[in-house]
KELO-161629 format. One record per atom (N, C-alpha, C, O): residue number from 1; residue in one letter; atom name; x, y, z. Coordinates in Angstrom, 3 decimals. Layout:
// residues N
+-----+------+------+----------+----------+----------+
: pos : code : site :        x :        y :        z :
+-----+------+------+----------+----------+----------+
: NUM :    A :   CA :        X :        Y :        Z :
...
+-----+------+------+----------+----------+----------+
//
This chain:
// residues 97
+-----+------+------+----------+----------+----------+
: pos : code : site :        x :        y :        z :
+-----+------+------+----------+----------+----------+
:   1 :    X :    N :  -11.555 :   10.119 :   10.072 :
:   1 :    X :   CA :  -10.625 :   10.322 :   11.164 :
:   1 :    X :    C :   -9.472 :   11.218 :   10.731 :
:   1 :    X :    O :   -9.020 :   12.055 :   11.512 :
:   2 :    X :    N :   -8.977 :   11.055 :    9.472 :
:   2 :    X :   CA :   -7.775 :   12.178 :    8.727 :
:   2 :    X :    C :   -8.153 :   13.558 :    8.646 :
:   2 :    X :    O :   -7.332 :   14.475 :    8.663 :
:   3 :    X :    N :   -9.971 :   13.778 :    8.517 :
:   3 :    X :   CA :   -9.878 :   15.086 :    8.363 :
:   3 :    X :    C :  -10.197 :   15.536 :    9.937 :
:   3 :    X :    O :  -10.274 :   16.761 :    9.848 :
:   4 :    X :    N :  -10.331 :   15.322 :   10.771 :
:   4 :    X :   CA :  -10.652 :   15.254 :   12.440 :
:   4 :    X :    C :   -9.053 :   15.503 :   12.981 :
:   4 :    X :    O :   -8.939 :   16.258 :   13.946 :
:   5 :    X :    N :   -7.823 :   14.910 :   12.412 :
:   5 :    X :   CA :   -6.236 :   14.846 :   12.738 :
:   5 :    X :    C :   -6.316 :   15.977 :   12.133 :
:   5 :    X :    O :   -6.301 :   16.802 :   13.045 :
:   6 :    X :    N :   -6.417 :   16.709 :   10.814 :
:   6 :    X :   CA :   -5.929 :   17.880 :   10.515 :
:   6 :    X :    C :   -6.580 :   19.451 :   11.114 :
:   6 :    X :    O :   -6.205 :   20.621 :   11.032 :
:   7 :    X :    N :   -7.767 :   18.728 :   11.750 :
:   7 :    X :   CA :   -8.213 :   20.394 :   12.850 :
:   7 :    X :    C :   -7.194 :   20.103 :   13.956 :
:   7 :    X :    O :   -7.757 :   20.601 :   14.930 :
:   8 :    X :    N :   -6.175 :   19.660 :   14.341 :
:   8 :    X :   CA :   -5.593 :   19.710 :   15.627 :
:   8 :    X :    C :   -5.093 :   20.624 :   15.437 :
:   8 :    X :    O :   -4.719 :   20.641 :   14.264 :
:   9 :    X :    N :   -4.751 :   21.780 :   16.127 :
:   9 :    X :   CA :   -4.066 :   23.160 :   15.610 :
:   9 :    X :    C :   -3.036 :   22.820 :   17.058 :
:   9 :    X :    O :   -3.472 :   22.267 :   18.068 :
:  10 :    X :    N :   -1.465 :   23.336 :   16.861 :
:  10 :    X :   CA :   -0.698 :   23.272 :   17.632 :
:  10 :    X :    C :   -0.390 :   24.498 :   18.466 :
:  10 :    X :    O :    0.064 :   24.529 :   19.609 :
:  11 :    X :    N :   -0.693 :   25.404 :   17.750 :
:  11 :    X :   CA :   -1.045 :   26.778 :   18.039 :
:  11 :    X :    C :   -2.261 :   27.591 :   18.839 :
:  11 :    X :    O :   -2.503 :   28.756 :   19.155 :
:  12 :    X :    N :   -2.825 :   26.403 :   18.965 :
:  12 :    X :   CA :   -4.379 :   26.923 :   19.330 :
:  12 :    X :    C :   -3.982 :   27.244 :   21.214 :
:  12 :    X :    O :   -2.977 :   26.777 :   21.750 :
:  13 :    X :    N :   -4.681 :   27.831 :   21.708 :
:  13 :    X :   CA :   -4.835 :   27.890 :   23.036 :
:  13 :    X :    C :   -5.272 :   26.785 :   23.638 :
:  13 :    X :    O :   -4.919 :   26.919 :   24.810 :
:  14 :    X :    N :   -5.905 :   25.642 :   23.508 :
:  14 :    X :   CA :   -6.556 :   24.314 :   24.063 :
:  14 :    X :    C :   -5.330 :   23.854 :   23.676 :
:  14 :    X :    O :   -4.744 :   24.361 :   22.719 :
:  15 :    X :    N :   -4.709 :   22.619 :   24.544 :
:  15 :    X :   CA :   -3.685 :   21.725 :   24.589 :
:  15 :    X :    C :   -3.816 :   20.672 :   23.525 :
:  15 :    X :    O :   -4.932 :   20.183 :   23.354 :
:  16 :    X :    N :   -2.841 :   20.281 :   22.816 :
:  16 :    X :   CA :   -3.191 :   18.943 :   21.872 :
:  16 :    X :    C :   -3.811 :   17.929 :   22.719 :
:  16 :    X :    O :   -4.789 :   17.454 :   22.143 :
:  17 :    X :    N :   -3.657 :   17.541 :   23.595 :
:  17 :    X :   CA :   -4.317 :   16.503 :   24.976 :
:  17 :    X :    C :   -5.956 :   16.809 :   24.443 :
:  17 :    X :    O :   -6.617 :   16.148 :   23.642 :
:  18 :    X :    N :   -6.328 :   18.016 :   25.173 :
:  18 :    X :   CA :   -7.737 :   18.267 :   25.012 :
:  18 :    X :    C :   -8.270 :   18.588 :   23.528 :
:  18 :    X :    O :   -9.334 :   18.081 :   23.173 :
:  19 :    X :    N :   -7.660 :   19.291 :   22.792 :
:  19 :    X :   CA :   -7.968 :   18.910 :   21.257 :
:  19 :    X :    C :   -8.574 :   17.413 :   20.756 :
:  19 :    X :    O :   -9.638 :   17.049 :   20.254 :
:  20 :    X :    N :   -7.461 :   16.817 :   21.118 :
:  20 :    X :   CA :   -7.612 :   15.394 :   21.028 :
:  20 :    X :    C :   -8.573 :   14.698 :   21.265 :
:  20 :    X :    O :   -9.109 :   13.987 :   20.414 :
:  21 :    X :    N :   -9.058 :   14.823 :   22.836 :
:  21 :    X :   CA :   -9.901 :   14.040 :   23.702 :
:  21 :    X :    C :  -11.363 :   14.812 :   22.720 :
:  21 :    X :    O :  -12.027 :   13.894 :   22.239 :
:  22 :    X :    N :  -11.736 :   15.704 :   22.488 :
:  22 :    X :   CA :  -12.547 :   16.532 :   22.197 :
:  22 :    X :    C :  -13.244 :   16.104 :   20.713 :
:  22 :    X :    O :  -14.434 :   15.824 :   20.567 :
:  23 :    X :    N :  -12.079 :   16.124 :   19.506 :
:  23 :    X :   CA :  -12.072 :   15.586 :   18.686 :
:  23 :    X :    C :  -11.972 :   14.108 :   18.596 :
:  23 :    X :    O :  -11.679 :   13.874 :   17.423 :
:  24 :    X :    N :  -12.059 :   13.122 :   19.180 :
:  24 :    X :   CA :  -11.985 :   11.962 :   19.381 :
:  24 :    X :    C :  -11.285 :   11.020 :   18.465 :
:  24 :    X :    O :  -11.561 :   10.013 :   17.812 :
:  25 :    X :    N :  -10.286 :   11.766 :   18.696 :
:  25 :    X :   CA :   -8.995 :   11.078 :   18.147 :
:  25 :    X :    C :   -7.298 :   10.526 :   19.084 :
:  25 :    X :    O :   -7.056 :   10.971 :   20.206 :
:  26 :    X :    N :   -6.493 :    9.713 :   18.486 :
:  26 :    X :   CA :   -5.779 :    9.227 :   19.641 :
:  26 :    X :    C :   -4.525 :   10.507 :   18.985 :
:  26 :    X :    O :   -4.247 :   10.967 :   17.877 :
:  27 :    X :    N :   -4.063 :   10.689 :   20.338 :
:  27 :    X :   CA :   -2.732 :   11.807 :   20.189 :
:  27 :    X :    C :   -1.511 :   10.999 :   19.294 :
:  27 :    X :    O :   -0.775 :   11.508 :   18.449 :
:  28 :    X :    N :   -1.534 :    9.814 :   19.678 :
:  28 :    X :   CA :   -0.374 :    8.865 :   19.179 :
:  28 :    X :    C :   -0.285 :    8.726 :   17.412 :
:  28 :    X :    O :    0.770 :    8.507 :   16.818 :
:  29 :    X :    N :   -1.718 :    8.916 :   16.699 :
:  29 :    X :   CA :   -2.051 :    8.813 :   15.112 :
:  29 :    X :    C :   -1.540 :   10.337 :   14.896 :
:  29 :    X :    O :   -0.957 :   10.460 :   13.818 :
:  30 :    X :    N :   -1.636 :   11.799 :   15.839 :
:  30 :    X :   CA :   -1.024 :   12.900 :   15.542 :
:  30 :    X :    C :    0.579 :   12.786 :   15.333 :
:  30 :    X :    O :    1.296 :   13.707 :   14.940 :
:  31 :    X :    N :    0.954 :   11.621 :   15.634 :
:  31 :    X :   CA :    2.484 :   12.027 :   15.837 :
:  31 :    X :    C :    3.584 :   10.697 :   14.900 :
:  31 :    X :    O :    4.802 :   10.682 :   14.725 :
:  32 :    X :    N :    2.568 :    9.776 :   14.495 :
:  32 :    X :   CA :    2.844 :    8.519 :   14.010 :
:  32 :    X :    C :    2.962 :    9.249 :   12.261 :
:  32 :    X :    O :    2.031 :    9.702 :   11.595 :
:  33 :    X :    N :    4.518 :    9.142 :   11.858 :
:  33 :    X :   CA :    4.779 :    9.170 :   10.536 :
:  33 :    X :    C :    4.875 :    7.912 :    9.910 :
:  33 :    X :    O :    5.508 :    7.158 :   10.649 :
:  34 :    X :    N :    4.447 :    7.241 :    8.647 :
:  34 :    X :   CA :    4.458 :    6.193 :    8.324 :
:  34 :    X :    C :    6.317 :    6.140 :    7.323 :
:  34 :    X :    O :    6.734 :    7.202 :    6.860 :
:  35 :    X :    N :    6.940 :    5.178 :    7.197 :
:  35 :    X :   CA :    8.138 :    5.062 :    6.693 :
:  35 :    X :    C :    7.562 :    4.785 :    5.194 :
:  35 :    X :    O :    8.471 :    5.313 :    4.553 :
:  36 :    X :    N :    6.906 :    4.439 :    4.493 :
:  36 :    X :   CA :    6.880 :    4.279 :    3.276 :
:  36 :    X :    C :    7.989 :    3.042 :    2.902 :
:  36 :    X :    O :    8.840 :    2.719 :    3.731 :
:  37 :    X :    N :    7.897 :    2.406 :    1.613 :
:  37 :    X :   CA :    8.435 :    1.166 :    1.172 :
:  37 :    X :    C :    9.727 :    1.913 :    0.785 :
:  37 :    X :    O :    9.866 :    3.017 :    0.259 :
:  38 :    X :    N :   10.789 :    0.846 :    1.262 :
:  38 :    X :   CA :   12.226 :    0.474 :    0.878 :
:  38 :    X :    C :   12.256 :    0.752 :   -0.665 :
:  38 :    X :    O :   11.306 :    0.652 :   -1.441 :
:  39 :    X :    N :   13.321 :    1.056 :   -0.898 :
:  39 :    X :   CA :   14.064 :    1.196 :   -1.969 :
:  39 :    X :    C :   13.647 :   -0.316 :   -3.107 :
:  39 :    X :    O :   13.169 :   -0.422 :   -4.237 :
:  40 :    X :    N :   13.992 :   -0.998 :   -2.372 :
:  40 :    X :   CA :   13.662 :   -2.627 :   -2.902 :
:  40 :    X :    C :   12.674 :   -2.632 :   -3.555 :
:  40 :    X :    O :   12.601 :   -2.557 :   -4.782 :
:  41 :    X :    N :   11.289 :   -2.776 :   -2.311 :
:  41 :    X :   CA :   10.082 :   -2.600 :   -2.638 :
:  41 :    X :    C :    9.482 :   -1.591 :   -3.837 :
:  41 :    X :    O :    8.356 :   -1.611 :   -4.335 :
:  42 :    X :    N :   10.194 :   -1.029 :   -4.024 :
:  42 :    X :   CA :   10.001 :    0.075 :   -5.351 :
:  42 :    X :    C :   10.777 :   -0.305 :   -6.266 :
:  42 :    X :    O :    9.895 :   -0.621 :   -7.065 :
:  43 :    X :    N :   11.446 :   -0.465 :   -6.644 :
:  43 :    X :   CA :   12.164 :   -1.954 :   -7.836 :
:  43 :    X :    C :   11.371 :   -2.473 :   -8.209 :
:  43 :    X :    O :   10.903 :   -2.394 :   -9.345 :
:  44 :    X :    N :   10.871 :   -3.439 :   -6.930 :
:  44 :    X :   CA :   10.029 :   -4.702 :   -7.392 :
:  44 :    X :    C :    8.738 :   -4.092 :   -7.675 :
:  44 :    X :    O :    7.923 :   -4.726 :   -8.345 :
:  45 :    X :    N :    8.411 :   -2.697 :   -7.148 :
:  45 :    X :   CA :    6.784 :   -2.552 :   -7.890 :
:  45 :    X :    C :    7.298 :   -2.068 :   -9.151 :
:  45 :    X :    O :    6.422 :   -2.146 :  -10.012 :
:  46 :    X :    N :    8.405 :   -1.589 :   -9.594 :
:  46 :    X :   CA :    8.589 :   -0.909 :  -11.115 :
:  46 :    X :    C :    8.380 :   -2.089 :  -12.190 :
:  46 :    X :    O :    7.588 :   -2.094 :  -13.132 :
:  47 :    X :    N :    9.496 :   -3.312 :  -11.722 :
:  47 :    X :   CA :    8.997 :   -4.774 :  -12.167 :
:  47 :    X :    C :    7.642 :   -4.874 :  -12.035 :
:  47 :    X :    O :    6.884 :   -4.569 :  -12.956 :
:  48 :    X :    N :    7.295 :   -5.242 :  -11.054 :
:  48 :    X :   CA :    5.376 :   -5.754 :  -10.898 :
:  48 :    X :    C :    4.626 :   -5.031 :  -11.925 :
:  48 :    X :    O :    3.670 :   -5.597 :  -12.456 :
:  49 :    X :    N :    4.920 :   -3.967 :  -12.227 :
:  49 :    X :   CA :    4.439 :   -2.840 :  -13.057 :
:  49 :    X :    C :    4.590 :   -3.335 :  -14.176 :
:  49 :    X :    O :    3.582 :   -3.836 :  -14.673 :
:  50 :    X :    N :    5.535 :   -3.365 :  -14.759 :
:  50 :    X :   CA :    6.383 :   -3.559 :  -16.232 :
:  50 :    X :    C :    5.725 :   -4.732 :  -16.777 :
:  50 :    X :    O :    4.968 :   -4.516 :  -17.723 :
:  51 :    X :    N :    5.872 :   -6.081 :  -16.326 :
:  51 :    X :   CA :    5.191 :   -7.032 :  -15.992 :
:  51 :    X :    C :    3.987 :   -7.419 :  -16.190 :
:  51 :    X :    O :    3.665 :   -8.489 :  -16.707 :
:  52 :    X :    N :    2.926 :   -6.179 :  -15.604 :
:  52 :    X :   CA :    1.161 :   -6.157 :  -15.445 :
:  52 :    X :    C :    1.144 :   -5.682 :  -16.744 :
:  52 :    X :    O :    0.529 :   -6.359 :  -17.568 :
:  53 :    X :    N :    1.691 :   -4.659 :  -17.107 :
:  53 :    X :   CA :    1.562 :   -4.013 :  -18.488 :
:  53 :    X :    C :    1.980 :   -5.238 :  -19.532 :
:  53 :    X :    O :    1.046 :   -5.414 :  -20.314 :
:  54 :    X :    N :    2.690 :   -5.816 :  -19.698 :
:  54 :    X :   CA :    2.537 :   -7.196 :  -20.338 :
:  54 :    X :    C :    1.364 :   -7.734 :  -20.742 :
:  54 :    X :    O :    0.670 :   -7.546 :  -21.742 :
:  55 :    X :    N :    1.266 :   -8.398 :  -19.847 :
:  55 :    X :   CA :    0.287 :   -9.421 :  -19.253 :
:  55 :    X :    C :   -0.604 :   -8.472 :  -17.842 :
:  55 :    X :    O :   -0.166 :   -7.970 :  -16.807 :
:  56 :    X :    N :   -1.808 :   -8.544 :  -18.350 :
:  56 :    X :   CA :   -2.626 :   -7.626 :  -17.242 :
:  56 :    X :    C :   -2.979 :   -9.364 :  -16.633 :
:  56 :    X :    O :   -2.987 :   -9.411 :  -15.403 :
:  57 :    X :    N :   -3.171 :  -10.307 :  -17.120 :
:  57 :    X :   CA :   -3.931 :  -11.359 :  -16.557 :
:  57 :    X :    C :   -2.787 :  -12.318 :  -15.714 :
:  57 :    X :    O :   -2.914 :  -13.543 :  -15.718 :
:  58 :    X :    N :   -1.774 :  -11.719 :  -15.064 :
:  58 :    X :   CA :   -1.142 :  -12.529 :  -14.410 :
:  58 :    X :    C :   -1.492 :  -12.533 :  -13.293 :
:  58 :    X :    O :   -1.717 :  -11.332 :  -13.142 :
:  59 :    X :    N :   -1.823 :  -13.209 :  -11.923 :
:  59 :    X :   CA :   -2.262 :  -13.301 :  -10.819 :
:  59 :    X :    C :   -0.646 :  -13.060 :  -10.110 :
:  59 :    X :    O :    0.510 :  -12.919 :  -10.509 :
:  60 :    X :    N :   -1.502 :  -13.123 :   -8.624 :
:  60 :    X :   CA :    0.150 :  -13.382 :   -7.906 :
:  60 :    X :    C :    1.714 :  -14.541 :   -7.995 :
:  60 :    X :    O :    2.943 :  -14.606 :   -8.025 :
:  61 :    X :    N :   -0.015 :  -15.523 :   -8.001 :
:  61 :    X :   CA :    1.414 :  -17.005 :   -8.425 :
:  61 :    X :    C :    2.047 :  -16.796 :   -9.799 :
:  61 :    X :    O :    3.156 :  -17.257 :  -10.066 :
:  62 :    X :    N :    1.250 :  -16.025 :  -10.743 :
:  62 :    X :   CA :    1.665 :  -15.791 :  -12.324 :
:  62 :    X :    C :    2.910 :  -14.897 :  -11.988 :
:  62 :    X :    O :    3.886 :  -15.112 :  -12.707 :
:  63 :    X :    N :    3.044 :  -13.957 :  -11.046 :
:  63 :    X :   CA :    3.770 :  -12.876 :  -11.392 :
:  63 :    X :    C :    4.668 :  -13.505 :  -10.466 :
:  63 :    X :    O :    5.749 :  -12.937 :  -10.623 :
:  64 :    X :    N :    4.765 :  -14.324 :   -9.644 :
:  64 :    X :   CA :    5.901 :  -15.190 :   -8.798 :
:  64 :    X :    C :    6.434 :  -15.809 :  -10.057 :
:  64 :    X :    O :    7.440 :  -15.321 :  -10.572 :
:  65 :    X :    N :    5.869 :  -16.791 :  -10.561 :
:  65 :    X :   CA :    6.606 :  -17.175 :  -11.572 :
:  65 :    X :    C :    7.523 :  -16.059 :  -12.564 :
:  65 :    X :    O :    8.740 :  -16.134 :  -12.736 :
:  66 :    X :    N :    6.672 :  -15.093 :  -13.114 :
:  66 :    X :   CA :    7.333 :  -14.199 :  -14.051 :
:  66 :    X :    C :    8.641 :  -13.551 :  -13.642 :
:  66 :    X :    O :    9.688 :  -13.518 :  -14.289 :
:  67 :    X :    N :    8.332 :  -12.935 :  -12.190 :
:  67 :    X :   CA :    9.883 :  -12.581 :  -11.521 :
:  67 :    X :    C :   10.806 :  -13.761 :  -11.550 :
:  67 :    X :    O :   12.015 :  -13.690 :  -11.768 :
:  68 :    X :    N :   10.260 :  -14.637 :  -11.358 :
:  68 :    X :   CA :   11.413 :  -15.722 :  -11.056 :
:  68 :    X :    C :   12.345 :  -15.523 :  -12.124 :
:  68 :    X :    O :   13.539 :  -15.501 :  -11.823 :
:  69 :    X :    N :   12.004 :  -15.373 :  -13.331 :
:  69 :    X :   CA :   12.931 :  -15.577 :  -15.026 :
:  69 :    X :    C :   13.752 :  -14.558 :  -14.635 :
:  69 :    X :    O :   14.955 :  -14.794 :  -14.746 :
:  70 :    X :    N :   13.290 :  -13.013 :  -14.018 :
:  70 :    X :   CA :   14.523 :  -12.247 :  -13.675 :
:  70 :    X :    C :   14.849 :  -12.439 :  -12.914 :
:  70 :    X :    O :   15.463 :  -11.407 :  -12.643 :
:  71 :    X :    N :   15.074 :  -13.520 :  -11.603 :
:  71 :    X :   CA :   16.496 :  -13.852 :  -10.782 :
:  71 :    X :    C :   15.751 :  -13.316 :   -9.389 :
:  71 :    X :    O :   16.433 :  -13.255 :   -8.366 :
:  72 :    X :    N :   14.116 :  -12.864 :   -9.352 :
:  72 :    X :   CA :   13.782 :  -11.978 :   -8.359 :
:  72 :    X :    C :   12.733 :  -13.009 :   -7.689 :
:  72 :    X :    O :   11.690 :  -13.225 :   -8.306 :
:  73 :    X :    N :   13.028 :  -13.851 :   -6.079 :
:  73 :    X :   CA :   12.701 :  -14.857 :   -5.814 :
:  73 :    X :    C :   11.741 :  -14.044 :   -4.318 :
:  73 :    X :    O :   12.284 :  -13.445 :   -3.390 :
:  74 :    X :    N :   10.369 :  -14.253 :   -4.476 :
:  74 :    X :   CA :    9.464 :  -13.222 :   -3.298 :
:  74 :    X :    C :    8.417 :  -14.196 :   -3.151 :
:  74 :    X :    O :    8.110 :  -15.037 :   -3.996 :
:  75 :    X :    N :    7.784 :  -13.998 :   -1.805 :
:  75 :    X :   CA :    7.097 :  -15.123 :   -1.412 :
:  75 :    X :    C :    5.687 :  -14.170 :   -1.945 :
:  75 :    X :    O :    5.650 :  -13.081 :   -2.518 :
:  76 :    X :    N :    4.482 :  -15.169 :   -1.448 :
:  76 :    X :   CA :    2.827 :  -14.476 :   -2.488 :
:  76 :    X :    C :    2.639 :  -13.579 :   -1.203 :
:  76 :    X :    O :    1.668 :  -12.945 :   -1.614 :
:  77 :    X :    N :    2.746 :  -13.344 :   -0.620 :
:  77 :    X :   CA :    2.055 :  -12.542 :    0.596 :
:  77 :    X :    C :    3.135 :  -10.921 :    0.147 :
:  77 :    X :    O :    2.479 :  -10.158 :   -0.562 :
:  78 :    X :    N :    3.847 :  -10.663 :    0.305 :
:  78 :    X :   CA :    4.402 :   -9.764 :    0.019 :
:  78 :    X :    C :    3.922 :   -9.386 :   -2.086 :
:  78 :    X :    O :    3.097 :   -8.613 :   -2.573 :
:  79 :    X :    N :    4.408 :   -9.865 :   -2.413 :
:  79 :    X :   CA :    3.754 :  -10.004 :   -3.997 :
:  79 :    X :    C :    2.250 :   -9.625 :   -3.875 :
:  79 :    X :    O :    1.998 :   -8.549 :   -4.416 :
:  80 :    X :    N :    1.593 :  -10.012 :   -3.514 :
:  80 :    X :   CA :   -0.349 :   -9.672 :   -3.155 :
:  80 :    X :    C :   -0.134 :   -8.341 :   -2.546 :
:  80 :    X :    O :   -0.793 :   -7.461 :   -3.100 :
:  81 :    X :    N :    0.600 :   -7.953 :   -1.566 :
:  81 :    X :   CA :    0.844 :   -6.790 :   -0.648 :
:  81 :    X :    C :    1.149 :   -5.898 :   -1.345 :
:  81 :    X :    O :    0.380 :   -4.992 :   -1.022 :
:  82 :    X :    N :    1.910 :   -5.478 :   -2.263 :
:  82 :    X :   CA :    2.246 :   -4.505 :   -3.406 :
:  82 :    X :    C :    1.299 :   -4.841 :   -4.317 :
:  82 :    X :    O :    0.764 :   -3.754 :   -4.539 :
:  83 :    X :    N :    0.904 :   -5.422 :   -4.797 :
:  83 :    X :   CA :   -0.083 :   -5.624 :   -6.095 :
:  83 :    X :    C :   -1.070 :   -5.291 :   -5.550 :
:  83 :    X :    O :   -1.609 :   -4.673 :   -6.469 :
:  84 :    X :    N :   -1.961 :   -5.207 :   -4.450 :
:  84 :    X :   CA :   -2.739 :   -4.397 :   -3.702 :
:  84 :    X :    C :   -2.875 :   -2.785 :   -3.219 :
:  84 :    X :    O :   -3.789 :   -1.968 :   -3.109 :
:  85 :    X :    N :   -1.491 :   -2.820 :   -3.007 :
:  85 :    X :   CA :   -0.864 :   -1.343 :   -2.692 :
:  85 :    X :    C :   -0.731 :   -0.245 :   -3.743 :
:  85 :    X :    O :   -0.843 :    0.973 :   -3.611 :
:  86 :    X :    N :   -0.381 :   -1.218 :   -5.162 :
:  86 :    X :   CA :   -0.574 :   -0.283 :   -6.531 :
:  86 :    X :    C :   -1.603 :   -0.169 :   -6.690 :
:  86 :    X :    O :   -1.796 :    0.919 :   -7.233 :
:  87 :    X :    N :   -3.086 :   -1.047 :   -6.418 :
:  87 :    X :   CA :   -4.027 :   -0.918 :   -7.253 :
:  87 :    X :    C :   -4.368 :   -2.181 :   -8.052 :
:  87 :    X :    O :   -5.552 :   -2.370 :   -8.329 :
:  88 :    X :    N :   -3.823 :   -2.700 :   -8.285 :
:  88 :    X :   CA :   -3.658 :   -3.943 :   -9.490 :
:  88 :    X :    C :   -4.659 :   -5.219 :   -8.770 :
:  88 :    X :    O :   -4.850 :   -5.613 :   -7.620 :
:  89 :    X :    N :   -5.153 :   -5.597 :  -10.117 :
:  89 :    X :   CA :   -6.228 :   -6.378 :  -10.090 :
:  89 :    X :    C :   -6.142 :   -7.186 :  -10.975 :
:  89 :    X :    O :   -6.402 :   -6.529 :  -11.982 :
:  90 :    X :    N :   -5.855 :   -8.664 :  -11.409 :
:  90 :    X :   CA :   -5.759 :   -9.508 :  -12.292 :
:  90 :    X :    C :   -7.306 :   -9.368 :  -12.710 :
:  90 :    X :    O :   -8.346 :   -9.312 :  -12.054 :
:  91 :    X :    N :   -6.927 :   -9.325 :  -14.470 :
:  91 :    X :   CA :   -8.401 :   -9.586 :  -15.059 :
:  91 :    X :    C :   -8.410 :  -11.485 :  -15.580 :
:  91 :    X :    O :   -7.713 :  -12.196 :  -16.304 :
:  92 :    X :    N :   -9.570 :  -11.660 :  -14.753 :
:  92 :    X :   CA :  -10.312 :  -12.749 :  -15.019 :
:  92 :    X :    C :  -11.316 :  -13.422 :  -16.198 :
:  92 :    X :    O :  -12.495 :  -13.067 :  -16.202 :
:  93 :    X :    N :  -10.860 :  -14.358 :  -17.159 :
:  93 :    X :   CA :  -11.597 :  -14.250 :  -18.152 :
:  93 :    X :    C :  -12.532 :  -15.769 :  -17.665 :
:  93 :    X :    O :  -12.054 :  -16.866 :  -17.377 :
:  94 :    X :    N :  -13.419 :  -15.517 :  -17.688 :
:  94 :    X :   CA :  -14.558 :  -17.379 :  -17.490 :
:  94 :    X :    C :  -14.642 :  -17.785 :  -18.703 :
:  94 :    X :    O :  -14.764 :  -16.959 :  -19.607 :
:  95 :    X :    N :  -14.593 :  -19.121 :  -18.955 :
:  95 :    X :   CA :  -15.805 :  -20.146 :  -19.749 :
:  95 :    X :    C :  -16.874 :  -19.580 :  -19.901 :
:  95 :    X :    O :  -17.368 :  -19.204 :  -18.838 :
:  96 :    X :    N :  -17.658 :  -19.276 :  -21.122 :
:  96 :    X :   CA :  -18.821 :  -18.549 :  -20.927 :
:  96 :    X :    C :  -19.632 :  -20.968 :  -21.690 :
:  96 :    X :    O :  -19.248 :  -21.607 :  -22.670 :
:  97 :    X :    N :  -20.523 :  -21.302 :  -20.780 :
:  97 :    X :   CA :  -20.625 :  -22.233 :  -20.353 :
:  97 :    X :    C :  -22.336 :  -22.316 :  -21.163 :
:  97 :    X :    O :  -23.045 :  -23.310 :  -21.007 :
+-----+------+------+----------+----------+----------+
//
C-alpha cells in the first residue's frame, strides 16, 4: 500500500480524488503524518536500550523491575510497546529436560 501512496503525483493532470480511487488507496493515508514518540519515550528507549545491552534476557516485567532502581515507574503495556518498536526480543533459555 506505501509503494501505491508514493505513485500519487500532485502534479499529474488526474485529481488526487481519482488517483486515489484508481490506485486503491484512501486519500486520508495521503495526508496522515504520523507524530513519532515524545521526547520521554526516547529517554526511556535510550534506558530500555542500555539496560537490554546488560542483560539481553530481561523480559518486560524484568525491565519494569530494572527501571524501577532508576526512579522510572511505567506500566508493561507501554514497556512491551517500545521493546517491540525497537526490535527487542528477550532471549529465552529452557531446561534442556
Amino acid at each position: 500500500m506505501k509503494e501505491r501512496l508514493k505513485l500519487v503525483d500532485p502534479s499529474h493532470k488526474l485529481s488526487i480524488r481519482r488517483q486515489t480511487d484508481i490506485l486503491e488507496v484512501n486519500r486520508s493515508s495521503l495526508y496522515f503524518k504520523p507524530k513519532g514518540e515524545s521526547e520521554e519515550n526516547l529517554q526511556l528507549m535510550r534506558k530500555i536500550d542500555e539496560l537490554y545491552t546488560d542483560d539481553p534476557t530481561l523480559g518486560v516485567v524484568g525491565m519494569q523491575y530494572a527501571l524501577l532502581d532508576y526512579g522510572l515507574k511505567h506500566g508493561d503495556r507501554k514497556i512491551r510497546r517500545l521493546l517491540r518498536k525497537m526490535g527487542i526480543e528477550a532471549i529465552i533459555t529452557l531446561p534442556i529436560s
